[in-house]
Backbone as CSV, one residue per row, in Angstrom:
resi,resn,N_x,N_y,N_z,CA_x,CA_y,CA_z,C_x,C_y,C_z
1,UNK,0.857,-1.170,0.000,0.000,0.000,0.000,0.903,1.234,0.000
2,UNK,1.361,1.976,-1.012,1.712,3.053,-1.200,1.337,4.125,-0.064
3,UNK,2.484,5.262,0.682,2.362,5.854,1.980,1.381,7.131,1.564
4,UNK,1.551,7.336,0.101,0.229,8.343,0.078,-0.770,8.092,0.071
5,UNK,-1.311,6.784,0.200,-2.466,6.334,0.367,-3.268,5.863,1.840
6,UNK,-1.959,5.954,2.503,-2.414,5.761,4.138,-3.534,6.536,4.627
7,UNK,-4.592,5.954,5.179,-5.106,6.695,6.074,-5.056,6.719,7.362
8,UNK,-4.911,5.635,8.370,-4.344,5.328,9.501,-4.218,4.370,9.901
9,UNK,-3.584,3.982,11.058,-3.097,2.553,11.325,-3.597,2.370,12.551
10,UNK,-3.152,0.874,12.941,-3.947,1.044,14.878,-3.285,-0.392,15.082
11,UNK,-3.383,-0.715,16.215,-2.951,-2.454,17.214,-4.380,-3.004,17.350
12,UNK,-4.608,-4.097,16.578,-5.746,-4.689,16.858,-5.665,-6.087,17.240
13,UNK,-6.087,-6.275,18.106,-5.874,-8.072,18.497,-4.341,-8.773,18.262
14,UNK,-2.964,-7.877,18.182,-2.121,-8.405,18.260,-1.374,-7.684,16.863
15,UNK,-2.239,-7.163,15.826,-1.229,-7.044,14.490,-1.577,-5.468,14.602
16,UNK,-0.851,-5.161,13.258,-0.859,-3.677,12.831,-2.097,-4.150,11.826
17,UNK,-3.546,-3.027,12.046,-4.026,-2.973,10.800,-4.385,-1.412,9.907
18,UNK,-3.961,-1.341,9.073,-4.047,-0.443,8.088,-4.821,-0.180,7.050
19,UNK,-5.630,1.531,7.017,-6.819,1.547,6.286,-6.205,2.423,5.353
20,UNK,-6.511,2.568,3.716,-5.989,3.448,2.938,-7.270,4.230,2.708
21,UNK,-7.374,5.376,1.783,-7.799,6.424,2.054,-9.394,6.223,1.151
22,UNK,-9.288,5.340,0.765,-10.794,4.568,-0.322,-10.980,3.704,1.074
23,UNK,-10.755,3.377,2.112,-11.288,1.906,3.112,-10.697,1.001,2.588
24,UNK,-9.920,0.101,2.093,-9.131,-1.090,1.886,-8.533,-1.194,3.191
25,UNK,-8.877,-2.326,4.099,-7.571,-2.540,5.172,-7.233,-4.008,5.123
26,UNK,-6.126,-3.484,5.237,-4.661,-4.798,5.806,-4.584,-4.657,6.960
27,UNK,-4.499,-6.497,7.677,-3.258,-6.532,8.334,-2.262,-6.891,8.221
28,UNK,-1.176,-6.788,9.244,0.299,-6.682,8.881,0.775,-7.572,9.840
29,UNK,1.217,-9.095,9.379,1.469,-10.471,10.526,3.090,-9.570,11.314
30,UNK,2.773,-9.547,12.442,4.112,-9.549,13.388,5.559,-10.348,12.991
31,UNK,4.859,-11.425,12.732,5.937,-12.650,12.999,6.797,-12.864,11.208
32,UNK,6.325,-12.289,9.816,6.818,-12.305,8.676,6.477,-11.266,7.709
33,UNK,5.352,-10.268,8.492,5.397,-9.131,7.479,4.313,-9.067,6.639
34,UNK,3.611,-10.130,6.504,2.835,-10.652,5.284,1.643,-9.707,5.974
35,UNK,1.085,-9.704,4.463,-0.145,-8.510,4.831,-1.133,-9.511,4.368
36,UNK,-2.429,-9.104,4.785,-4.032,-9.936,4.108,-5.035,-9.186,3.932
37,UNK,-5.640,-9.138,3.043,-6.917,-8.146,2.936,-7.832,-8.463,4.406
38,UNK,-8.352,-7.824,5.001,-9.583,-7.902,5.704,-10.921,-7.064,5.435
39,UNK,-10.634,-6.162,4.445,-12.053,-5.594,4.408,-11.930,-4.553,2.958
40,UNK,-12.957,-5.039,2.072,-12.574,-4.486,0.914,-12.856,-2.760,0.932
41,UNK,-12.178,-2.247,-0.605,-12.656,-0.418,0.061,-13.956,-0.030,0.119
42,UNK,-14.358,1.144,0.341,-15.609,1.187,0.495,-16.265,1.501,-0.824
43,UNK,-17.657,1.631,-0.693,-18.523,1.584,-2.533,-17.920,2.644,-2.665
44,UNK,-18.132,4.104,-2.180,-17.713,5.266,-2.483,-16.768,5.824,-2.452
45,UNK,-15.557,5.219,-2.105,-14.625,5.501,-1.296,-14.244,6.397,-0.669
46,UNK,-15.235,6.676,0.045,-15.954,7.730,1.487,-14.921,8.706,1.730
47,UNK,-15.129,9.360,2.790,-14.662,11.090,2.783,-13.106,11.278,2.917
48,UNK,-12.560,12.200,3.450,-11.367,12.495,3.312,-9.993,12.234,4.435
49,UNK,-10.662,11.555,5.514,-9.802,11.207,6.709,-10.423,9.980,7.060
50,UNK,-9.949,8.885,7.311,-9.753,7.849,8.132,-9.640,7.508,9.161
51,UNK,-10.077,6.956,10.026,-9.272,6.468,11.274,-9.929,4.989,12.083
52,UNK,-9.032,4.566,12.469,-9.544,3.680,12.952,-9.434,3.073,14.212
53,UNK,-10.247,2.587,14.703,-10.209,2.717,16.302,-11.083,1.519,16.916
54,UNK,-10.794,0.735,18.275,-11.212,-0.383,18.581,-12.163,0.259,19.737
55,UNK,-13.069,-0.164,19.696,-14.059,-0.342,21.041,-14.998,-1.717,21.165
56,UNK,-14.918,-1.995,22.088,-15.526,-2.860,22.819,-14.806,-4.188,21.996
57,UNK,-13.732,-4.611,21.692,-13.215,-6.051,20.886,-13.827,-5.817,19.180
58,UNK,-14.177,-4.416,19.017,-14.327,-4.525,17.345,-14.021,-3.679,16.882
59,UNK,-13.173,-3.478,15.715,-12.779,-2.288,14.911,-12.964,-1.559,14.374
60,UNK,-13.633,-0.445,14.782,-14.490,0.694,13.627,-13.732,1.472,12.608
61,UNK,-14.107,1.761,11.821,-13.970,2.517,10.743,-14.452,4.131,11.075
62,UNK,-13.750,5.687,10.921,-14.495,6.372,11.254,-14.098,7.114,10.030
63,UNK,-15.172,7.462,8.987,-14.763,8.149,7.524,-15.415,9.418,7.770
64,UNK,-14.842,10.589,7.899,-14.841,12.197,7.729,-15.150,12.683,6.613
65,UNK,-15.982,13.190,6.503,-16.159,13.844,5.417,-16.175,15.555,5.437
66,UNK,-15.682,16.523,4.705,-16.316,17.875,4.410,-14.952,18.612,5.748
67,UNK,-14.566,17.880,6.058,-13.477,18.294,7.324,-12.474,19.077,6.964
68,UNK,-12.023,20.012,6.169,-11.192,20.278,6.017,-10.999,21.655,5.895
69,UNK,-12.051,22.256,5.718,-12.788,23.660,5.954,-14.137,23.491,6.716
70,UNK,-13.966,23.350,8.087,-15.392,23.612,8.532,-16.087,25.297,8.527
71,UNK,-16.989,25.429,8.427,-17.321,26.996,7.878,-17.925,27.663,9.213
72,UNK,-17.930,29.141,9.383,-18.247,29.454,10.626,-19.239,30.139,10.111
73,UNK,-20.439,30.493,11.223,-20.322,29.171,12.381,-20.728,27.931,11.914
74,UNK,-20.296,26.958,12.519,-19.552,25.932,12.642,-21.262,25.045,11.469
75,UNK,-20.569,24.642,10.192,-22.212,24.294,9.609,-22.255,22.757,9.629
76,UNK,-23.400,22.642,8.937,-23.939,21.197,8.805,-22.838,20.486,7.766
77,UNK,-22.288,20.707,7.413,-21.147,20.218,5.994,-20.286,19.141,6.622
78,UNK,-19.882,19.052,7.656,-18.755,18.434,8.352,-19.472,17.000,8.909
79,UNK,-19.344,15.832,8.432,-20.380,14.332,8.217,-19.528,13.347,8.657
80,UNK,-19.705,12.609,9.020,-18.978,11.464,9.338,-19.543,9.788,9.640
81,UNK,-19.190,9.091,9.019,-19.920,7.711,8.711,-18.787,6.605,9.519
82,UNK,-20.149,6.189,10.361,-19.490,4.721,11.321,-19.194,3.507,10.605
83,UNK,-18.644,2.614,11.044,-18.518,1.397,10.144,-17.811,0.491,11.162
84,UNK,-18.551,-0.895,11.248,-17.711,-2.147,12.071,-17.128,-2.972,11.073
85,UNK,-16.061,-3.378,11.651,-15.440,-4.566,10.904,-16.511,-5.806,10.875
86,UNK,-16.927,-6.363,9.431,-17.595,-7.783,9.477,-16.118,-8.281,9.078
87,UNK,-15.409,-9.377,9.757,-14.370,-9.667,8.761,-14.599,-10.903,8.120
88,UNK,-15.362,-11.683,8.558,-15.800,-13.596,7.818,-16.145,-12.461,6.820
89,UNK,-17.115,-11.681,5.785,-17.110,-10.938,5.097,-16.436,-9.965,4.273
90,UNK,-15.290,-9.758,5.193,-13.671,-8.679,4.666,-14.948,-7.478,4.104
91,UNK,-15.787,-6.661,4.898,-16.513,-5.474,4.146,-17.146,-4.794,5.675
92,UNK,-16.965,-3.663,5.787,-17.356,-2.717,6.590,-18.879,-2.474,6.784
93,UNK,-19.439,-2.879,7.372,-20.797,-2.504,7.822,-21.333,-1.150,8.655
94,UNK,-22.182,-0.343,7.828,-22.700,0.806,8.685,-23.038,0.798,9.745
95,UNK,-22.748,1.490,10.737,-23.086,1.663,11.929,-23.770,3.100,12.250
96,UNK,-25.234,3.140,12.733,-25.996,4.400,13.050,-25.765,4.828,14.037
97,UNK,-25.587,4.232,15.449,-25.140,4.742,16.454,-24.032,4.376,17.232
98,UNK,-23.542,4.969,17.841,-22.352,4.702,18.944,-22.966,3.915,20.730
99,UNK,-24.014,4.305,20.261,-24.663,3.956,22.058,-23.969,5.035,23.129
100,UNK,-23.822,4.410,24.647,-22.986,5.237,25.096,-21.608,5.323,25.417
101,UNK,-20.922,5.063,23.712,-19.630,5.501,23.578,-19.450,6.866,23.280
102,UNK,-18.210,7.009,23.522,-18.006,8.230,22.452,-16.524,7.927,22.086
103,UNK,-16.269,8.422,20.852,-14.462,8.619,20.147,-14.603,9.607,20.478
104,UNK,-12.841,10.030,20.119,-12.010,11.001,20.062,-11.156,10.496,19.206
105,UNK,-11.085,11.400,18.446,-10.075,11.124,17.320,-9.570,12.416,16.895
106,UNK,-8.070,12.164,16.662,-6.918,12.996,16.563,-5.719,12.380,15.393
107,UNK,-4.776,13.521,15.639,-3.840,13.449,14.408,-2.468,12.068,14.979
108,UNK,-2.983,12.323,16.682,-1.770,11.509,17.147,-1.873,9.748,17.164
109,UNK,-3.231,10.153,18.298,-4.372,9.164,18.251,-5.249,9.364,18.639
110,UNK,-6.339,7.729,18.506,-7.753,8.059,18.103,-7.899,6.929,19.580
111,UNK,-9.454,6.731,20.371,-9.696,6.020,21.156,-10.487,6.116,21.593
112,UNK,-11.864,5.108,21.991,-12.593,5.687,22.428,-13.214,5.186,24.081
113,UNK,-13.947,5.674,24.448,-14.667,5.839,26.236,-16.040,5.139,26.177
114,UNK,-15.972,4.386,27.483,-17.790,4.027,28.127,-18.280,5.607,28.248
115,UNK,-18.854,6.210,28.238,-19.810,7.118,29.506,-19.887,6.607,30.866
116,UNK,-19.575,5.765,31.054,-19.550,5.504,32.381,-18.173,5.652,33.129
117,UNK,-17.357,5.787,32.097,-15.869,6.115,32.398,-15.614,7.301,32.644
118,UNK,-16.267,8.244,31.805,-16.202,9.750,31.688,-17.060,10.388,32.828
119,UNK,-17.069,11.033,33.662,-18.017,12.249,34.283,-19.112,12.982,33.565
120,UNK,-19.794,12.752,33.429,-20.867,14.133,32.970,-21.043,14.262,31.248
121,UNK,-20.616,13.168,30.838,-20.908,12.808,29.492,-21.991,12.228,28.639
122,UNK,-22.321,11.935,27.723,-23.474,11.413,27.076,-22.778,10.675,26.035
123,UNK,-23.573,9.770,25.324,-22.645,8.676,24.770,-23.058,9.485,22.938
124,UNK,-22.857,8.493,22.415,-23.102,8.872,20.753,-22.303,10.036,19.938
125,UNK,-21.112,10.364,20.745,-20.522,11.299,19.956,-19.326,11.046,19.834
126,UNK,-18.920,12.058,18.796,-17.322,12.314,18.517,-16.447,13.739,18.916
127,UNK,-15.611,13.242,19.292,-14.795,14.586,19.808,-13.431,14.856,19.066
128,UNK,-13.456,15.567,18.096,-12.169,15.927,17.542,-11.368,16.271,18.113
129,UNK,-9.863,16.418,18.001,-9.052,17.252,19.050,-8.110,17.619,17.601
130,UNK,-7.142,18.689,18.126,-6.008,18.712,17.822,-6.957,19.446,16.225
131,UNK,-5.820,19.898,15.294,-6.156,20.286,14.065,-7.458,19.230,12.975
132,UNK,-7.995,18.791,13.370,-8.518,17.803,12.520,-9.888,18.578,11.624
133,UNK,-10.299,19.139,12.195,-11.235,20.048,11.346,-10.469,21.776,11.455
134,UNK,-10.169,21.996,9.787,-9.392,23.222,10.037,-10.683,23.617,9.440
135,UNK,-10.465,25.456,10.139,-11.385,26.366,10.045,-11.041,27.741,9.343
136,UNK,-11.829,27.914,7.570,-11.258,29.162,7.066,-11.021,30.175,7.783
137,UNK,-10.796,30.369,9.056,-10.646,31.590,8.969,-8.672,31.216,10.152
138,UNK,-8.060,32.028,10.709,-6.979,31.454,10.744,-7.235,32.079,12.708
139,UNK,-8.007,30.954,12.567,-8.310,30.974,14.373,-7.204,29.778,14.996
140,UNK,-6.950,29.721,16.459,-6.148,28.854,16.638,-6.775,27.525,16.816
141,UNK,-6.089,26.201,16.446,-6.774,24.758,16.845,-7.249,24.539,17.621
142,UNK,-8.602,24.256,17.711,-9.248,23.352,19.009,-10.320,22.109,18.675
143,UNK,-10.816,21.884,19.618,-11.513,20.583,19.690,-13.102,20.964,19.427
144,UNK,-13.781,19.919,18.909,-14.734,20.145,18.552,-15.779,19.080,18.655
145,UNK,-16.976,19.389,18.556,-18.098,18.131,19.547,-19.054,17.985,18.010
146,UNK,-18.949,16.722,17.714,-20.068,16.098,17.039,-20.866,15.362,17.325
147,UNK,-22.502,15.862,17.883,-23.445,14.494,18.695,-23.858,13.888,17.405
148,UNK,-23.643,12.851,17.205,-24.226,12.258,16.103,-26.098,11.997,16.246
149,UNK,-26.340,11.983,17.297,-28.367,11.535,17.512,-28.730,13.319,16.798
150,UNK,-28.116,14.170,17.129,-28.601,15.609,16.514,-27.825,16.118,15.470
151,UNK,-26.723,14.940,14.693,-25.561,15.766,14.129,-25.462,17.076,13.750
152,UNK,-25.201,17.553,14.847,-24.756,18.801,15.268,-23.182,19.028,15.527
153,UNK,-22.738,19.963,15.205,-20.805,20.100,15.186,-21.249,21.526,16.094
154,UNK,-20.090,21.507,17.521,-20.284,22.556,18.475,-18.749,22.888,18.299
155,UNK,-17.649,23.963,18.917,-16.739,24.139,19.585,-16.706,22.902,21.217
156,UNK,-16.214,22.453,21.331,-15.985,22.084,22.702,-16.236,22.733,23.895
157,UNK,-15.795,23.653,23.727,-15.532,25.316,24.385,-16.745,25.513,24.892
158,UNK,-17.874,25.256,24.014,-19.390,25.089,24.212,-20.085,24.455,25.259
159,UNK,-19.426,23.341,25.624,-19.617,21.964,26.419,-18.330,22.235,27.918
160,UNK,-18.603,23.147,28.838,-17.815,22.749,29.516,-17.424,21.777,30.597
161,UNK,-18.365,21.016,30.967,-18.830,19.582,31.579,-18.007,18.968,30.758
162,UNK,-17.776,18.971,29.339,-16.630,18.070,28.956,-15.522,18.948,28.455
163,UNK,-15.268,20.190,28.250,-14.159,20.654,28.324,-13.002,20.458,29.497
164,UNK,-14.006,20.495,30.736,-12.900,20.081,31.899,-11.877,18.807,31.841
165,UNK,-12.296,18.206,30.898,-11.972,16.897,30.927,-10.317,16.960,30.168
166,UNK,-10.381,18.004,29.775,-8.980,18.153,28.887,-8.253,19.185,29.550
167,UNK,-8.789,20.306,30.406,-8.135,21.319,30.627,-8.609,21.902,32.017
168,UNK,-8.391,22.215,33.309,-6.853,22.408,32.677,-5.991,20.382,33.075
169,UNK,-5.242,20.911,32.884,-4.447,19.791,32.967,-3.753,18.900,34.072
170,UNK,-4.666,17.560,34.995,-3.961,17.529,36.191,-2.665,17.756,36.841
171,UNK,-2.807,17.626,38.207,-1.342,18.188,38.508,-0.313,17.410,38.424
172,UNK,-0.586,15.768,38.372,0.412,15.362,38.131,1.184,14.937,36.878
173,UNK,0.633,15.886,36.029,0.945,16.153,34.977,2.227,17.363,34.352
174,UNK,2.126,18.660,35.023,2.547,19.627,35.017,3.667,19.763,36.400
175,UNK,3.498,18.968,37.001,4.824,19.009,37.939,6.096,18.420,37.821
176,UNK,7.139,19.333,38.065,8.445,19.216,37.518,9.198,17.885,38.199
C-alpha cells in the first residue's frame, strides 16, 4: 500500500491494521510481514480522513467527510460515517449509532470511552481534538463536539462539563 495512500493505522488483536484512504484494510502479521486483505474499500470511497479505532473487541472505521474547511459558524457540511469490521465478510458494515460511547479522534491518536468512564458525558458522539477540522478563517486549533443523535458540530468550548476533561491539565501532569 503506497504511503500516500495511508489513512491510519492502529494495534488490533495483536497485528498492525491499516486503512488506505478509499477503506481497503490490511493486516500486517508480526511474525513475517505478510499482509491480508480484511475488508474491501468502500462503494464510495468515502470522505477524506480515516481512522480507525477499537471499542468494545471490534474495529471501527471512522470516515470524515467535508473536514477540512469547517465553515463558521460551525455548519452542517462536516459528516462522518461509522462502520464495524464484518471480517468472515472482509466489508465494513454501517453503523448508526455509537450507544454510550463516544471517540475522540486525533492526528496523534484516536480512542474511544464508556460514559460511564467519563463524568458528565453522554454517549453517541465524537470529539475531535487537535487540528482535525481546520477552520477558514486562521483561528487557533481546538476541539470540537459532534453528537451524532442531533448531528450537530459545536466548539468544545461550548460543552464545559466536557471541556474540563482536557483542561486544565492535572497536577500530576505539570509538575516538575
Amino acid at each position: 500500500m503506497p504511503t500516500n495512500l495511508l489513512g491510519d493505522i492502529c494495534l488490533f488483536k495483536g497485528q498492525s491494521y491499516v486503512v488506505d484512504k478509499i477503506g481497503r484494510t490490511v493486516s500486517v502479521r508480526r511474525n513475517d510481514s505478510s499482509v491480508q486483505l480484511v475488508a474491501e474499500p468502500l462503494v464510495d470511497g468515502g470522505g477524506q480522513i480515516k481512522f480507525l479505532v477499537e471499542i468494545q473487541g471490534d474495529l471501527l472505521l471512522a470516515d470524515v467527510y467535508n473536514c477540512l474547511y469547517a465553515g463558521f459558524p460551525y455548519d452542517d457540511s462536516v459528516r462522518i460515517d461509522l462502520f464495524k469490521l464484518n471480517e468472515k465478510e472482509k466489508k465494513w458494515v454501517k453503523l448508526t449509532s455509537l450507544g454510550d460511547k463516544v471517540l475522540f479522534l486525533g492526528e496523534c491518536c484516536s480512542f474511544s470511552a464508556s460514559v460511564s468512564d467519563l463524568c458528565g458525558f453522554k454517549g453517541d458522539c465524537v470529539i475531535f481534538m487537535e487540528t482535525i477540522l481546520q477552520s477558514l478563517a486562521n483561528s487557533p486549533p481546538q476541539a470540537f463536539i459532534l453528537h451524532l443523535n442531533e448531528d450537530q458540530l459545536s466548539p468544545l468550548s461550548d460543552y464545559p462539563e466536557y471541556a474540563n476533561l482536557f483542561w486544565p491539565p492535572p497536577e500530576w501532569i505539570v509538575q516538575s
